[in-house]
C-alpha positions in Angstrom: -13.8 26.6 13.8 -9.9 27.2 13.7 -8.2 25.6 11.2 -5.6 23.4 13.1 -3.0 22.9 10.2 -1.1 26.0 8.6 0.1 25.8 5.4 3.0 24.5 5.7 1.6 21.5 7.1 -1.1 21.1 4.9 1.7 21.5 2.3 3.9 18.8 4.1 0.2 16.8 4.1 -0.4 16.7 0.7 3.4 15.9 -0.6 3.3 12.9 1.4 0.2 11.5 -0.8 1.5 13.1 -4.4 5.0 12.0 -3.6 4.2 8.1 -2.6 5.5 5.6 -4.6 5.3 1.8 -4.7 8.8 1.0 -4.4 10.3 -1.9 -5.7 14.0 -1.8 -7.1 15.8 1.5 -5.2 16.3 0.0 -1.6 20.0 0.6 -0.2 20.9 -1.7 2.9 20.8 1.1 5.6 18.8 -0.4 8.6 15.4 1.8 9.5 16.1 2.8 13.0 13.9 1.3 15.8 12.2 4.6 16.9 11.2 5.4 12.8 10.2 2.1 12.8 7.7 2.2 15.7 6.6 5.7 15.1 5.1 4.6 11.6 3.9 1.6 13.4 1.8 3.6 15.7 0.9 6.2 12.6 -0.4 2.6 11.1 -2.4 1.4 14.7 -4.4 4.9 14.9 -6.0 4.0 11.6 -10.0 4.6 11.3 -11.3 1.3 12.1 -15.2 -0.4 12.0 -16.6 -0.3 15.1 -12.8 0.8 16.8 -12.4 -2.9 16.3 -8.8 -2.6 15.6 -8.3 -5.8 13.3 -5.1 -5.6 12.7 -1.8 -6.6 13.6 1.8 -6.7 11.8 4.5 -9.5 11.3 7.6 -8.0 10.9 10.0 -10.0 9.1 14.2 -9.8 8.6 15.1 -13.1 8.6 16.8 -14.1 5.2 15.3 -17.5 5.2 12.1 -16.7 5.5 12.3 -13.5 2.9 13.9 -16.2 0.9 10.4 -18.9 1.0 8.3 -15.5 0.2 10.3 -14.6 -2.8 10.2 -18.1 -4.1 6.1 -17.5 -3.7 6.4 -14.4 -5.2 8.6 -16.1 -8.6 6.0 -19.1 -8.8 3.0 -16.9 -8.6 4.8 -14.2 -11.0 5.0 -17.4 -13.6 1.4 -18.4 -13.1 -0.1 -15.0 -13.6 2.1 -14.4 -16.8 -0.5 -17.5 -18.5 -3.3 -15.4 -18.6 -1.2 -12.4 -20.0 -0.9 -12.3 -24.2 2.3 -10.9 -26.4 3.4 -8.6 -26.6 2.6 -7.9 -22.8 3.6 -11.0 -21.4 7.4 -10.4 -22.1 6.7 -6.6 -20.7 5.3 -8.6 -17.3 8.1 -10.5 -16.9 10.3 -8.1 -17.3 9.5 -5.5 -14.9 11.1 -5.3 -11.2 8.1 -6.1 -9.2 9.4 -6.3 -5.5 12.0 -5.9 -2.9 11.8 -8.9 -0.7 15.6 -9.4 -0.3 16.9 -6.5 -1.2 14.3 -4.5 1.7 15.9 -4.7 5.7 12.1 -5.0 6.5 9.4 -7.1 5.9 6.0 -6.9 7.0 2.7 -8.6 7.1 -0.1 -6.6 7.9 -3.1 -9.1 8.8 -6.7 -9.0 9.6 -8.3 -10.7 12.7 -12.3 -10.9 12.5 -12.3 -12.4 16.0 -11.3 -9.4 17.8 -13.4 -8.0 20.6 -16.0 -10.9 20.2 -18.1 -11.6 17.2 -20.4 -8.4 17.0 -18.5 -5.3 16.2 -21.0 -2.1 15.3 -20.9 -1.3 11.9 -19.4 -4.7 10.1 -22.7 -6.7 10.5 -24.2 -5.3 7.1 -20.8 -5.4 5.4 -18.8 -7.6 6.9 -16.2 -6.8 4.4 -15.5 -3.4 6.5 -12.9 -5.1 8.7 -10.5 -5.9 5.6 -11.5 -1.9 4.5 -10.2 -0.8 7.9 -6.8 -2.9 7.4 -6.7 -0.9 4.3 -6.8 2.0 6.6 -3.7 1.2 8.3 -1.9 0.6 5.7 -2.1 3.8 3.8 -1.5 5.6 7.2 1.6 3.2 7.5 2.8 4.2 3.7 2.3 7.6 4.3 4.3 8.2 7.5 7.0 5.7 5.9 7.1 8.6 3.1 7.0 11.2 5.4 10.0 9.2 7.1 12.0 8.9 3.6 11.8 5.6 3.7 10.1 3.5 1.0 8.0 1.0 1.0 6.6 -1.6 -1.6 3.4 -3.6 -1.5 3.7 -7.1 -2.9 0.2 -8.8 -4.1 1.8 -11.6 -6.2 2.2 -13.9 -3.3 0.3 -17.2 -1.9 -1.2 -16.3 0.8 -1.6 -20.1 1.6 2.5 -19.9 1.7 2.1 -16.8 3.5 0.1 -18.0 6.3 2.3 -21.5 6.8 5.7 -19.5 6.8 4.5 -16.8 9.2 2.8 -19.3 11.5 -0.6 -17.5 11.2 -3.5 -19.0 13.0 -6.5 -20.3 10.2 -8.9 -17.0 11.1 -6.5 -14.5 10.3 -6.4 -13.2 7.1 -3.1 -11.7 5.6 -4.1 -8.5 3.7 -0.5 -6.8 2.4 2.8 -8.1 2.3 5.3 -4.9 2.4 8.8 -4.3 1.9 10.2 -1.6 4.0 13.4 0.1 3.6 15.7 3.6 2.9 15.9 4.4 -1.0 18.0 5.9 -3.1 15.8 7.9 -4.8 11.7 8.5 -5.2 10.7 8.1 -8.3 8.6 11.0 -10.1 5.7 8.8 -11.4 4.6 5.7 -10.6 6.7 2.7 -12.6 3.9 1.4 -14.3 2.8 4.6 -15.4 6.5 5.5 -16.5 6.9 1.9 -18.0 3.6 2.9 -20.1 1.6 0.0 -19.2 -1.4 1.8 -17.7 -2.0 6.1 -18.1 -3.6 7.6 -14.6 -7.1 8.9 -15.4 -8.3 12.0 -15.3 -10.3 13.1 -11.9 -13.3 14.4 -14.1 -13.1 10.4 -15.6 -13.6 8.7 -11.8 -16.4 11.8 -10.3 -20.0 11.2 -11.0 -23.0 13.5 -9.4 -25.8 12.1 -7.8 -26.3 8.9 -10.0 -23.9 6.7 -11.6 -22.0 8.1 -15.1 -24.0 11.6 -14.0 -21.8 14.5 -14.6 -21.8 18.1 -14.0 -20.4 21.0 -16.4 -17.6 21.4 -14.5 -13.5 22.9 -15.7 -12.0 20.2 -15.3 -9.1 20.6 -16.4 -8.2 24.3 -15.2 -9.1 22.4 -11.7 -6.4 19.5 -12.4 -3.7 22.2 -13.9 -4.0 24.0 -10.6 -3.4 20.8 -8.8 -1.1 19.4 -10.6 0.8 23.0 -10.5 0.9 22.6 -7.3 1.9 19.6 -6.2 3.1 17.2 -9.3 
């Protein structure tokens, strides 16, 4: 078969993913411009989905006053989650820039709807769990083309989604499944914060690949197989 994608777009493919970041402090207050905007909207709608099902759909937020009620979500739940965190780690939590609510032009709440196209959809009957997976879906296509875009975006998880739900007017079924924070930056970072603040490493591929059987592994070089990635595209 013909390979549809030279290099240089499986080049462009492939800095996308390795150059993705989780942006949360470098947004500069230029507006994303309506047709960016709705083309990584509709890189987001032609996710994979369960039975085409399409369970998604996507709030988009610029109102100051109802960043500000998320934010105030986000500190309260920040607060409550730093309990369960020991010293010395607890002051490293709190200390670390974990969103962009305010300082992001746009905000946006992807969301999942199990009641679309009826109550049967083929292939979410045994795991019903693979709507929320094809949400997933769309996101990552959305961060992606947002990269591709040079525009960053930040996933906040520290949030009520009961506040959520009651600020955005969403109906009881629907589920919301990211809040993001959209926006130009000035930069994108090398690494990942957390990795650079040192509170988690990334693993090593040969760490997260098992053959055949769980924690069943096969003589393979590793790590002449990562150098050659990471050559490549780190």
């Amino acid at each position: 078969m013909k390979d549809d994608f030279t290099n240089e777009e499986k080049e462009g493919f492939y800095k996308a993913i390795y150059s993705r970041r989780d942006v949360r402090s470098h947004f500069i207050s230029k507006p994303i411009e309506d047709e960016k905007l709705s083309k990584i909207l509709h890189a987001a709608h032609h996710a994979p989905s369960v039975g085409f099902s399409q369970p998604w759909n996507f709030v988009l937020i610029k109102d100051q006053k109802t960043k500000k009620k998320i934010k105030e979500s986000f500190e309260a739940e920040k607060k409550r989650s730093s309990e369960i965190v020991e010293e010395p780690k607890k002051s490293k939590y709190l200390s670390f820039k974990l969103e962009g609510i305010l300082e992001s032009p746009v905000n946006l709440c992807v969301t999942y709807d199990p009641s679309k196209f009826g109550p049967f959809v083929i292939g979410r009957s045994s795991i019903p769990e693979a709507g929320i997976y094809s949400v997933c879906c769309a996101i990552q296509n959305l961060w992606l083309s947002a990269r591709a875009e040079g525009i960053g975006l930040g996933w906040v998880s520290i949030l009520s989604n009961k506040i959520l739900k009651e600020n955005l007017g969403l109906p009881e079924h629907v589920v919301p499944v990211a809040y993001l924070c959209l926006g130009y930056v000035n930069e994108f970072a090398d690494k990942p914060d957390l990795e650079t603040a040192g509170w988690l490493p990334r693993l090593n591929l040969k760490d997260v690949v098992y053959y055949e059987k769980w924690e069943e592994k096969e003589n393979l070089d590793w790590k002449e197989i990562q150098n050659m990635i990471e050559s490549k595209f780190d």
